[in-house]
Backbone as a ProteinNet text record, in pm:
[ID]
protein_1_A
[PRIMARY]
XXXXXXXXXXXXXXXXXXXXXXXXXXXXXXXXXXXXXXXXXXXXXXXXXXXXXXXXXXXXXXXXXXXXXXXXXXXXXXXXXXXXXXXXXXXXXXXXXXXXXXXXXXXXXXXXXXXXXXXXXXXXXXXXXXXXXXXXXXXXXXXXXXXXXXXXXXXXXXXXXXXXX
[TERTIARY]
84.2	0	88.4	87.9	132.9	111.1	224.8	197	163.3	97.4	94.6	132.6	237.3	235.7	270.5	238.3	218.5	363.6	470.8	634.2	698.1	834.8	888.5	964	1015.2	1102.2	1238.6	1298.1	1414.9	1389.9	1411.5	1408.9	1451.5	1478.6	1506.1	1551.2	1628.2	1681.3	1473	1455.2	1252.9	1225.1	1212.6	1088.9	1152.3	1306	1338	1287.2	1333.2	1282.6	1106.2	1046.7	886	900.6	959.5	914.3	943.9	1055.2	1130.3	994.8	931.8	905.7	753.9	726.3	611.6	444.6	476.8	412.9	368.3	222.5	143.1	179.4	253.6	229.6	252.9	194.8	209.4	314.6	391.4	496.8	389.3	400.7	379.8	510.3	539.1	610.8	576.7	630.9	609.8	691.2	689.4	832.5	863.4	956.6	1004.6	1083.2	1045.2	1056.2	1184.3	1332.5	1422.3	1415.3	1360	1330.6	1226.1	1140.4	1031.6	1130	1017.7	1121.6	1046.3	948.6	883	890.2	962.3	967.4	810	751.5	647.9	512	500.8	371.9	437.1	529.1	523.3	432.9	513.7	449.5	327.7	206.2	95.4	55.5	59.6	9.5	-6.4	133	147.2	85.5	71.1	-40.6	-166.4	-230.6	-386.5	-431.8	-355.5	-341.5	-342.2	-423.5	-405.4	-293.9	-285.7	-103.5	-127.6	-262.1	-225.2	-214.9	-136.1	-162.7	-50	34.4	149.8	281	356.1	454.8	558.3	641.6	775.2	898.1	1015.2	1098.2	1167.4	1248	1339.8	1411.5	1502.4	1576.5	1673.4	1653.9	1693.7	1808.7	1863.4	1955.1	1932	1881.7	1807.2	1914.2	1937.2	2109	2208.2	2227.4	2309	2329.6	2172.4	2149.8	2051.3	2095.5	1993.4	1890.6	1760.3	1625.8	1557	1479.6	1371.8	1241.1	1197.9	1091.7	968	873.2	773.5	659.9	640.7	565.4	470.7	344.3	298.1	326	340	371	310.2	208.5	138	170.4	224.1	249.8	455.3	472.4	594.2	620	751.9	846.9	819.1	760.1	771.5	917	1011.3	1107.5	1138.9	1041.3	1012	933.1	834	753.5	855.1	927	1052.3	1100.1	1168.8	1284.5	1172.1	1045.3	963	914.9	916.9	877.9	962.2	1071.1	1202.3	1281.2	1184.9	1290.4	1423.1	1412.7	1519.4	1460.2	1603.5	1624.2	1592.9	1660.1	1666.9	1639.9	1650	1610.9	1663.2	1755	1738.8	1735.7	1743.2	1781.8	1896	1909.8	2041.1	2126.7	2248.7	2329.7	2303	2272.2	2222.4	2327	2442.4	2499.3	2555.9	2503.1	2497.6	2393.2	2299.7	2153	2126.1	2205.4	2244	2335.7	2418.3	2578.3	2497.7	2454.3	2375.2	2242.7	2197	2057.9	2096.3	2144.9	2192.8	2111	2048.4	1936	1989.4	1962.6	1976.8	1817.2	1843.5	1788.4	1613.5	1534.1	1416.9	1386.9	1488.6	1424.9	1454.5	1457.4	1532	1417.4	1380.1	1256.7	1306.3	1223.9	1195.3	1225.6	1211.6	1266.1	1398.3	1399.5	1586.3	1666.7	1700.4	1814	1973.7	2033.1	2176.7	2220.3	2161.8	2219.8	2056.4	1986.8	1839.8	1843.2	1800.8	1749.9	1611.8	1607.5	1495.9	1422.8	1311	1216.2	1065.9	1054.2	912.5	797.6	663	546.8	477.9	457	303.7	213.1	133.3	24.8	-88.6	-127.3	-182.1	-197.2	-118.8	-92.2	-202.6	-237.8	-327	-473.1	-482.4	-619.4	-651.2	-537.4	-560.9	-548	-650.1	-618.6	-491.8	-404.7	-268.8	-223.5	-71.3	-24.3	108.6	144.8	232.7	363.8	505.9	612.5	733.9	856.4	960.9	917.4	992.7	1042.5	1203.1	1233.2	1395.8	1482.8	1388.7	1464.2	1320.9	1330.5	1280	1228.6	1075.9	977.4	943.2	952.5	894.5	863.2	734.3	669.3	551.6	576.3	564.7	438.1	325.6	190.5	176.8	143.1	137.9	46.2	2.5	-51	49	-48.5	80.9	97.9	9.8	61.8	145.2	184.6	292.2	398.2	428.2	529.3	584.2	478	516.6	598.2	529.6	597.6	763.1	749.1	906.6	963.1	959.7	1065.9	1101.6	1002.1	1011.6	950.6	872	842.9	765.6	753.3	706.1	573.1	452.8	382.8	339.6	394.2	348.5	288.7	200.4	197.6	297.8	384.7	514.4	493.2	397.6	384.7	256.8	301.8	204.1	162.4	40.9	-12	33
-118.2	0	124	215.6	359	435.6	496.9	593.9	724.6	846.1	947.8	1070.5	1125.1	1236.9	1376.9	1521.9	1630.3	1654.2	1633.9	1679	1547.9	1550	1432.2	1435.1	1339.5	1334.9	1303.7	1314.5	1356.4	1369.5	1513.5	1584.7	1503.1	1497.1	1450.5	1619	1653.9	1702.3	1778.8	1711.4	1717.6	1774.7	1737	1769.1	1914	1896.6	2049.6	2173.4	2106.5	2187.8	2231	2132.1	2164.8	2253	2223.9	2299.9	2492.5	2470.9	2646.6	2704.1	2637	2711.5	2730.5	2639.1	2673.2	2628.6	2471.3	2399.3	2324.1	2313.2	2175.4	2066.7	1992.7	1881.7	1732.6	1656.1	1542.3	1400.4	1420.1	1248.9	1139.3	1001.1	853.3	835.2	781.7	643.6	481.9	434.4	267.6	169.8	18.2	-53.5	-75.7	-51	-129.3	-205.3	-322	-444.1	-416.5	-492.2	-479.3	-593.9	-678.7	-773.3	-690.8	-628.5	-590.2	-538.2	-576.8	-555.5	-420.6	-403.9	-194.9	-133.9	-26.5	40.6	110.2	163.9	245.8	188.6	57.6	-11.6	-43.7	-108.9	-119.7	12.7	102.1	232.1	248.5	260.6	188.6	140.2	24	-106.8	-61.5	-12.1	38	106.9	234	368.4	334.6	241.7	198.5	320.8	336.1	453	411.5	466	409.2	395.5	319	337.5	451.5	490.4	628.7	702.3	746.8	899.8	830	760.6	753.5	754.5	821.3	859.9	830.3	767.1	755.9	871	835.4	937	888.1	925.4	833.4	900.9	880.4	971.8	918.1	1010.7	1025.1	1066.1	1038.1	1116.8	1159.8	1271.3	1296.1	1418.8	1343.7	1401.8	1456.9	1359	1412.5	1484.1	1503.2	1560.8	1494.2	1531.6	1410.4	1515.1	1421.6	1488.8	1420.9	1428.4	1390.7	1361.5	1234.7	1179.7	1148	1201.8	1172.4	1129	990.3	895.9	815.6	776.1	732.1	570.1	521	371.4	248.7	264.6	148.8	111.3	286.3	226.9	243.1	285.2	302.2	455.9	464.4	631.9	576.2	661.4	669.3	776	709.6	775.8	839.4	810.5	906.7	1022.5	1058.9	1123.1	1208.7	1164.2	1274.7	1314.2	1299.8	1395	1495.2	1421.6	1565.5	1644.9	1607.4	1699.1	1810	1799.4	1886.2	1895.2	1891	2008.6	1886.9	1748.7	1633.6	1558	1487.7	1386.3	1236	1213.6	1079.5	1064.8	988.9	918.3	809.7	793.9	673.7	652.2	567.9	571.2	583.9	703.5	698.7	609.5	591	513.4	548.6	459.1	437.6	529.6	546.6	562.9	741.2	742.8	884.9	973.2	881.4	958.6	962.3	860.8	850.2	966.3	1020.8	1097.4	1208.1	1247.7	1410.1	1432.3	1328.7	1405.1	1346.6	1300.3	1290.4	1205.9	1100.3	1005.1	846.7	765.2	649.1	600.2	436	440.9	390.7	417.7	353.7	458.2	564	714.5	830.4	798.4	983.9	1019	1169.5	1238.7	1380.8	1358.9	1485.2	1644.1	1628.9	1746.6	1716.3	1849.8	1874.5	1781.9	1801	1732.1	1814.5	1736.9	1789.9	1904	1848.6	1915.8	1916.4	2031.9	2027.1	2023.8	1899.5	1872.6	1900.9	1907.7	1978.5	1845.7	1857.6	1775.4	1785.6	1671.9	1651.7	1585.4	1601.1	1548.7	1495.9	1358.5	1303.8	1371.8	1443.8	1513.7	1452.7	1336.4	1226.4	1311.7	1341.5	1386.8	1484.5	1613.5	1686.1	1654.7	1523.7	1468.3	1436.5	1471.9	1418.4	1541.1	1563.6	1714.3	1613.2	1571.8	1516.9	1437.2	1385.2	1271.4	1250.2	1129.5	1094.6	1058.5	1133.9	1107.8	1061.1	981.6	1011.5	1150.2	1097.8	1208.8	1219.7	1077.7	1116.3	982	879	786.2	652	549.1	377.4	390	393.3	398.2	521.3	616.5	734.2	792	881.5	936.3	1074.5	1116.1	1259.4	1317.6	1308.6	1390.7	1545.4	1590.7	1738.2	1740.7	1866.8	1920.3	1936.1	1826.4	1810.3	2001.1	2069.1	2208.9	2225	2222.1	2254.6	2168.8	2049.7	2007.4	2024.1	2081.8	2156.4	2289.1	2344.7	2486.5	2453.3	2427.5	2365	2319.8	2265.8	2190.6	2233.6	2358.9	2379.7	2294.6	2201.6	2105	2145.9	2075	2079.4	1976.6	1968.3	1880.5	1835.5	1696.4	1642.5	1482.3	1398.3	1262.8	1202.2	1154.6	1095.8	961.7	927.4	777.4	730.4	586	503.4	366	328.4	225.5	70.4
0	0	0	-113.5	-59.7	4.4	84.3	157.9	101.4	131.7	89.1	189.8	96.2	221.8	145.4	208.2	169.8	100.5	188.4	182	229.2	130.1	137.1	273.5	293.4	433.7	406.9	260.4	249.1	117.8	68.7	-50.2	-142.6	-276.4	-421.1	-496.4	-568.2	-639.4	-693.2	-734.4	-783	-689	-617.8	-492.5	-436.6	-425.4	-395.9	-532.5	-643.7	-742.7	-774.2	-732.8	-693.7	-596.8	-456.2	-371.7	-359.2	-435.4	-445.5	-524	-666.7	-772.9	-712.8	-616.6	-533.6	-609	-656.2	-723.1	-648.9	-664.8	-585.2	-638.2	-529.4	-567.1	-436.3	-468.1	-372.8	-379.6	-307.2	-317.2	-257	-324.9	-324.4	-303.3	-202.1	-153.4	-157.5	-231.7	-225	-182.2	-201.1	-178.1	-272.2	-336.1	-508.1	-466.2	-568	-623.3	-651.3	-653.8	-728.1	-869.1	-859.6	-933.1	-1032.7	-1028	-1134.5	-1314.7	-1393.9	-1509.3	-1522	-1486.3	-1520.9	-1431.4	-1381.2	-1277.5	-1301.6	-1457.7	-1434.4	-1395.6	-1432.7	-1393.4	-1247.4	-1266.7	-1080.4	-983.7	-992	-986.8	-947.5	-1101.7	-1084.6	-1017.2	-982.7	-943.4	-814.5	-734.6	-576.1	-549.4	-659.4	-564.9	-665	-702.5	-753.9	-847.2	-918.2	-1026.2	-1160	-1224.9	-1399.4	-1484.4	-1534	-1634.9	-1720.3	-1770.5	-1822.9	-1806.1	-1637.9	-1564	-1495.7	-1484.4	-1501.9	-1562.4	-1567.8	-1695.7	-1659.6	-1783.6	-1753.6	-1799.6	-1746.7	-1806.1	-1899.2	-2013	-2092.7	-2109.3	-2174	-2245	-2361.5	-2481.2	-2587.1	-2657.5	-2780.5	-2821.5	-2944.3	-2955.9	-3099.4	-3220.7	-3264.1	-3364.9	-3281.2	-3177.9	-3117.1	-2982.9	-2966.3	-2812.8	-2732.8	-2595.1	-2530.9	-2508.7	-2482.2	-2518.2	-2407.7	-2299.5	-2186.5	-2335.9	-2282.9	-2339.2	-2193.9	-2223.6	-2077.6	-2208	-2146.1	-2204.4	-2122	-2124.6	-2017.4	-1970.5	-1917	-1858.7	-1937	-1959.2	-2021.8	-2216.7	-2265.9	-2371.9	-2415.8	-2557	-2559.4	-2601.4	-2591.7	-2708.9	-2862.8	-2936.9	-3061.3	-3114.4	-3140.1	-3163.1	-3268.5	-3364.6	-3464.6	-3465	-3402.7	-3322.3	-3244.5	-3169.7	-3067	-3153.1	-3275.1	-3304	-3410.6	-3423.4	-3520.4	-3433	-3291.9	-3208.1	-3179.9	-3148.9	-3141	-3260.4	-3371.9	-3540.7	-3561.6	-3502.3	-3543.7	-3684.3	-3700.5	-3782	-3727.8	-3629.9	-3575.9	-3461.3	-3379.7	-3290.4	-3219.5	-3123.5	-3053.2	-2888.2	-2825.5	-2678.1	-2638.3	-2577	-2525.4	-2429.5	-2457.5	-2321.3	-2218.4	-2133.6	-1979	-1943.6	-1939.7	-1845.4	-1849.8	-2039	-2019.2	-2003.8	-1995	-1891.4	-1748.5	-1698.8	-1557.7	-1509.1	-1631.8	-1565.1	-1556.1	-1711.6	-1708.8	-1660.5	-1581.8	-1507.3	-1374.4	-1338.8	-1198.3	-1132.8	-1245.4	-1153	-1201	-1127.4	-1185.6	-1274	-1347.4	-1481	-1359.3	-1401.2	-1330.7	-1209.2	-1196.2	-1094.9	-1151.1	-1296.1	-1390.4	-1341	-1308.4	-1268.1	-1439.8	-1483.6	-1545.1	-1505.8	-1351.3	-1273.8	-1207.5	-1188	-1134.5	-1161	-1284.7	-1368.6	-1331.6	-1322.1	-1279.1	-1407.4	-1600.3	-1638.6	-1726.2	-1736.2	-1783.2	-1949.8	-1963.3	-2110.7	-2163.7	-2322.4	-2401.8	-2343	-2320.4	-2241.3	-2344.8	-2417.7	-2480.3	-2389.7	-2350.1	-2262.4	-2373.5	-2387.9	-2468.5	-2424.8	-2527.8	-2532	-2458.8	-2460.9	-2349.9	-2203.1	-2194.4	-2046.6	-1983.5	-2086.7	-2071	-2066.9	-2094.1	-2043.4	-1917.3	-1843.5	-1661.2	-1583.3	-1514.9	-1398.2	-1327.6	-1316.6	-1227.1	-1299.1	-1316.3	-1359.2	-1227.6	-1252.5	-1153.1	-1248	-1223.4	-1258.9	-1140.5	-1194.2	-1132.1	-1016.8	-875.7	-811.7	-744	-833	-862.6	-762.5	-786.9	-687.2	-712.1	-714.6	-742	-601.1	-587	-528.8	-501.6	-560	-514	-642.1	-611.7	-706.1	-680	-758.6	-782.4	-843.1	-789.7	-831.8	-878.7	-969	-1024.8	-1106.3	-1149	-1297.9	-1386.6	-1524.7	-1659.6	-1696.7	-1664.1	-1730.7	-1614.6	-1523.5	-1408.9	-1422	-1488.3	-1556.1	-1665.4	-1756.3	-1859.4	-1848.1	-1742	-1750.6	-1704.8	-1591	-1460.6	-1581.4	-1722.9	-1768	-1912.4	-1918.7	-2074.5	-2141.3	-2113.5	-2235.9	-2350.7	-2439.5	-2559.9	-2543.5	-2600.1	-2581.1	-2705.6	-2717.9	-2869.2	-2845.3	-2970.9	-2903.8	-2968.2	-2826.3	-2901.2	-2829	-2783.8	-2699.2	-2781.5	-2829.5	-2867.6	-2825.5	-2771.5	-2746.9	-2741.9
[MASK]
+++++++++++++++++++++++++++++++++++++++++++++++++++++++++++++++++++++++++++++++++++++++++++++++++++++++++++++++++++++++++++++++++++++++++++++++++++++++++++++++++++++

């Protein structure tokens, strides 16, 4: 069962960046699974939340630059879709380990927010169908409730449908 609570009880890089810019929003705490192969349905499943108001983070390298993909849990990144979203050519997933170095999260807690080094950040348009969605809050069991236009704004994003079914 998740816990819910107003303010985290030890900040995330996110949650400090929510809290300065003075954004509603609520942390889920769960137990994660180290064994689970989806961190985002795990997610799900823990706080009894739909996979489509759950989003994942990804990240991209689209001609060359890495790019935040927020996609919702239940389906996939259309990686053709990302790079027409951001004026690209191509598309692929970036190396783990250089999405791990430049956002300062490990793979299964990138949070979209407070990235060590802030990337062009695309939101599946999906998103704006939910008064809340739940993202990364920057760490494997924890998660991050907001308004998709209050993640939009905090990250610069772009909103296109770059997640498909």
């Amino acid at each position: 069962m998740a816990k819910k609570q107003k303010k985290p009880s030890a900040g995330t890089p996110a949650t400090v960046a929510l809290a300065a810019a003075g954004t509603p929003f609520t942390v889920h705490a769960y137990d994660h699974d180290p064994s689970t192969p989806s961190y985002g349905e795990e997610a799900a499943e823990a706080l009894g939340v739909s996979p489509d108001r759950v989003f994942k983070t990804l990240v991209a390298d689209v001609d060359g630059e890495l790019t935040v993909a927020v996609v919702p849990v239940a389906g996939q990144l259309d990686l053709k879709a990302l790079a027409s979203a951001v004026g690209g050519k191509k598309a692929a997933m970036a190396d783990p380990a250089a999405a791990e170095r430049t956002t300062g999260y490990v793979r299964g807690g990138i949070s979209p927010l407070g990235q060590r080094k802030r990337l062009r950040t695309v939101l599946d348009s999906s998103a704006s169908a939910h008064p809340t969605i739940c993202v990364s809050a920057g760490r494997r069991g924890l998660e991050v409730e907001l308004a998709p236009g209050d993640l939009a704004a905090l990250t610069d994003a772009v909103l296109a449908p770059i997640g498909r079914g």
